[in-house]
N, C-alpha and C positions, 0 to 999 in steps of 0.2 A: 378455296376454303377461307382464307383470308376475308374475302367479301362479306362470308354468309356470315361467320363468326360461330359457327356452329362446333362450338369444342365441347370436350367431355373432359373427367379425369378416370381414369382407369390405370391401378398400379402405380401411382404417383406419377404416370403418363398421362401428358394430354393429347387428344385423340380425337379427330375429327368426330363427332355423335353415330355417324352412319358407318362408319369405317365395318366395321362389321358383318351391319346389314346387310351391305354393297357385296362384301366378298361369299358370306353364308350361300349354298344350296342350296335348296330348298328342297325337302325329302331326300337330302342325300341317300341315307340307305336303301330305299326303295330304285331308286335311278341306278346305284350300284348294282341293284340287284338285275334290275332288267336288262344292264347292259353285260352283267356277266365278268366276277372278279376274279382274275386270273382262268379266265376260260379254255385258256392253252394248255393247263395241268390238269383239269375235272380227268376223271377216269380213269387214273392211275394206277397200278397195280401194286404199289408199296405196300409193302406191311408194317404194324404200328409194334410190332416185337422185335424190343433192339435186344439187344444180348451184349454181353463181356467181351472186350478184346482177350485175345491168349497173353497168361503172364510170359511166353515167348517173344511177343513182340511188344511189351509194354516196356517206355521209359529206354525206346530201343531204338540205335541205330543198324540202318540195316544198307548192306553194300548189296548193289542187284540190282536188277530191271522192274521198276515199281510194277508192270505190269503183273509179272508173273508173279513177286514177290504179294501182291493184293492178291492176287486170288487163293492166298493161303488163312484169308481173312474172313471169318462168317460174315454174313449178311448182318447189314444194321449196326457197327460195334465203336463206330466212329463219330464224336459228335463235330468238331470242324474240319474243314481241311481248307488249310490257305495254305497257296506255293505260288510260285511264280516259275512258269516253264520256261526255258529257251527259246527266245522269238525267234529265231532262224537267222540272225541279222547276217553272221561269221564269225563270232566272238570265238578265240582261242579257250573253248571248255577243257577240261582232262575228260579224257576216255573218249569223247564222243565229237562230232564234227556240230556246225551250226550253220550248215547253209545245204541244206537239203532239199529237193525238189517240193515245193508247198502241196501236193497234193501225198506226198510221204512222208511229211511233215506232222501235216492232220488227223493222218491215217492213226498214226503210231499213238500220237495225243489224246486222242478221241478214244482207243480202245483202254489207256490209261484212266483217264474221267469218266469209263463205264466201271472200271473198276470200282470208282472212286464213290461211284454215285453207289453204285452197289451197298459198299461198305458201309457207307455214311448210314447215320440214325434217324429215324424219322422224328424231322423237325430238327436236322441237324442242320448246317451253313455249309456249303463250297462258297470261297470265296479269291477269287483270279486276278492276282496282279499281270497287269498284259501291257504290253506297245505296241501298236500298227507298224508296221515296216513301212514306212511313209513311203520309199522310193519304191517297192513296189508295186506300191499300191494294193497291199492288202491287209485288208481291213478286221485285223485279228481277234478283236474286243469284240465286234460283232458276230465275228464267223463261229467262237466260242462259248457267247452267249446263245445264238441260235442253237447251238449243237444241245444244250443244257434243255431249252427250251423244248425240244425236239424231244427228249427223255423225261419231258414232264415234271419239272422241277420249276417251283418260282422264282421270276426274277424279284427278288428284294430292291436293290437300287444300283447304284451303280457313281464310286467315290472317283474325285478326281482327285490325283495325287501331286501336288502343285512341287514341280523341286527348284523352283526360281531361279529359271533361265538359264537352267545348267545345259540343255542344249544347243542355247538360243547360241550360243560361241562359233557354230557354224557360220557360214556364209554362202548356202547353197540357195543363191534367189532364184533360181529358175530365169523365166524370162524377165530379165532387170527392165521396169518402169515398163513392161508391157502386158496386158490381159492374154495373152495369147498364152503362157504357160506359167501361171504364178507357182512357186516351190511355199507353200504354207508351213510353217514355223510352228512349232508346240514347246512348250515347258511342263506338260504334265505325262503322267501316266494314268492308266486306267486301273480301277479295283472293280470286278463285276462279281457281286454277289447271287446268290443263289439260294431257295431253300429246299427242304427235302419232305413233300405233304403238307407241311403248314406251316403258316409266317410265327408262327408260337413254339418256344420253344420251352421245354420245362427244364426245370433244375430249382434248389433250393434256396431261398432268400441270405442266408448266410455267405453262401459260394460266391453271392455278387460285389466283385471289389472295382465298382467303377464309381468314384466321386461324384456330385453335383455338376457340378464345375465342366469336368472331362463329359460328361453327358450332354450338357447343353450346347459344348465349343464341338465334341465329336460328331452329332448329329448333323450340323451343318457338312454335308459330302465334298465339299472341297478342304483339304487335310493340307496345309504348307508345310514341306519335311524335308530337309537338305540329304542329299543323297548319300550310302556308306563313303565315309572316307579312307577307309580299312582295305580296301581290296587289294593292294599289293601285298599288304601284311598279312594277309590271308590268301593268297595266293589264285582268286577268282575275281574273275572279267565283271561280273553280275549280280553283287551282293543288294539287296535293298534292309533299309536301317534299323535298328532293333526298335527304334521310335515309331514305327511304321505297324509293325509286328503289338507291338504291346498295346495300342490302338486296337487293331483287331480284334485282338483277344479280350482285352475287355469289355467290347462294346457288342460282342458277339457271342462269347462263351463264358461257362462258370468256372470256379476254381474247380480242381478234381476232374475237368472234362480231358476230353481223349483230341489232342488237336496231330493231325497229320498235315506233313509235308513230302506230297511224293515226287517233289525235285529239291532235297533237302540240302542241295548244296552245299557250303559248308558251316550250315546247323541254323543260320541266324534262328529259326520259327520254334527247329527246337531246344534253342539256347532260351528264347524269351519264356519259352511255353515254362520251363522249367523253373524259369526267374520264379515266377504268376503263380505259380501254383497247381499247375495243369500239367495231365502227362502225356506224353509225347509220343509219337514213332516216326523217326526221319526216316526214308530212302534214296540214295540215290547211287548211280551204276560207276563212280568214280572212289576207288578204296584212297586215294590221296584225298578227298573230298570229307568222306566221310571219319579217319584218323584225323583231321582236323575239326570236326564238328565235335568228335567225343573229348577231345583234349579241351575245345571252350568249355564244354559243360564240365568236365572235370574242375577245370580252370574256376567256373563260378561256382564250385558247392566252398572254395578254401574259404 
């Protein structure tokens, strides 16, 4: 570019002239169309009639098995649901084990997230914080996107959650200085989004409390977020940060919406949810768990 000297300004940027032209389509919509957008979900059998959660479960923690606990939930009543399940790694949970055969693993997951999907509103967001069990090698962001996929829900995008080499402190190299078995290193987690009928979601222009600012820095899908420092004082293996959580919620939900967490641990989604403005229904099947989620939010309405 140098050579041509071919500059523009644009935005008080200067900008190669062609930049543009180079990158444009051309007839994108019509290209999109033949190739068929989101062709995995055409077909669906949703219905566009959400309904009211029960003031039973609303603004509610709930001790139980999210599964059976959801099916007490009509159809459509939920506009997000962000959780983060047990990866299976062996983390000392209360009430429940974390190193379960992976095909009883999924099994249990998978009838939960039919719940979920159930529930959810159309045009509502699932949205999945996940880790791969690297040493087993499997591949859990995928394995749980696909299942979504399979139920005909859009994949919206898929954030990486940057927590700065917090587990880079290992030293598990695999075959040192040799190709025959390299041990691959990560510092992120995965957030796999999802929609419910359509990438549009409605709600009221008033209910949107996301800044300029927070919009333009959140859209980029890699999120830098230092991981809870809280978890012995909260007495769980697996907390992720309320910085993580109020990203979500804003960038995905309005105030007044219904966000569920059906591994609500102890509370963080619906501590935040409540901050925001949003109302909530945690689950989860540990009553030590869930007495400390309702004591946070007691804790934040002083």
């Amino acid at each position: 570019m140098e050579n041509i000297g071919s500059y523009g300004i644009k935005g008080k940027k200067r900008i190669f002239v062609d930049y543009n032209k180079e990158r444009k389509v051309k007839n994108r919509k019509q290209k999109e169309k033949k190739r068929g957008i989101h062709y995995y979900a055409q077909r669906n059998t949703f219905t566009k009639e959400n309904q009211p959660i029960p003031s039973t479960h609303e603004n509610k923690i709930v001790c139980g098995d999210s599964e059976e606990v959801l099916k007490k939930l009509p159809d459509n009543c939920v506009d997000l649901v962000f959780t983060s399940p047990p990866y299976n790694f062996g983390l000392e949970y209360q009430k429940q084990d974390d190193d379960h055969r992976w095909e009883d693993y999924f099994d249990k997951l998978f009838k939960i997230f039919d719940e979920c999907v159930r529930v959810l509103k159309y045009g509502g967001r699932i949205i999945v914080n996940v880790q791969p069990l690297f040493s087993d090698y499997v591949p859990s962001h995928h394995m749980i996107s696909n299942f979504f996929i399979s139920r005909k829900l859009i994949w919206r995008g898929e954030i990486l959650w940057e927590k700065n080499n917090y587990n880079c402190k290992y030293t598990a190299w695999g075959s040192w200085k040799s190709p025959s078995n390299p041990y691959l290193k990560y510092t992120w987690e995965f957030l796999e989004i999802f929609c419910k009928g359509t990438l549009k979601k409605e709600g009221e222009r008033e209910n949107m409390d996301i800044s300029a600012d927070e919009f333009k820095k959140w859209v980029v899908s890699k999120w830098s977020i230092a991981p809870e420092r809280k978890m012995k004082e909260y007495g769980h293996p697996a907390m992720f940060p309320e910085g993580l959580v109020e990203r979500v919620l804003k960038l995905f939900s309005f105030r007044k919406d219904i966000i569920l967490d059906p591994f609500n641990g102890v509370g963080t989604t619906s501590v935040v949810a409540k901050k925001l403005g949003r109302r909530y229904m945690g689950i989860d099947n540990s009553n030590a768990y869930c007495l400390t989620a309702k004591k946070r939010i007691k804790e934040g309405d002083v």
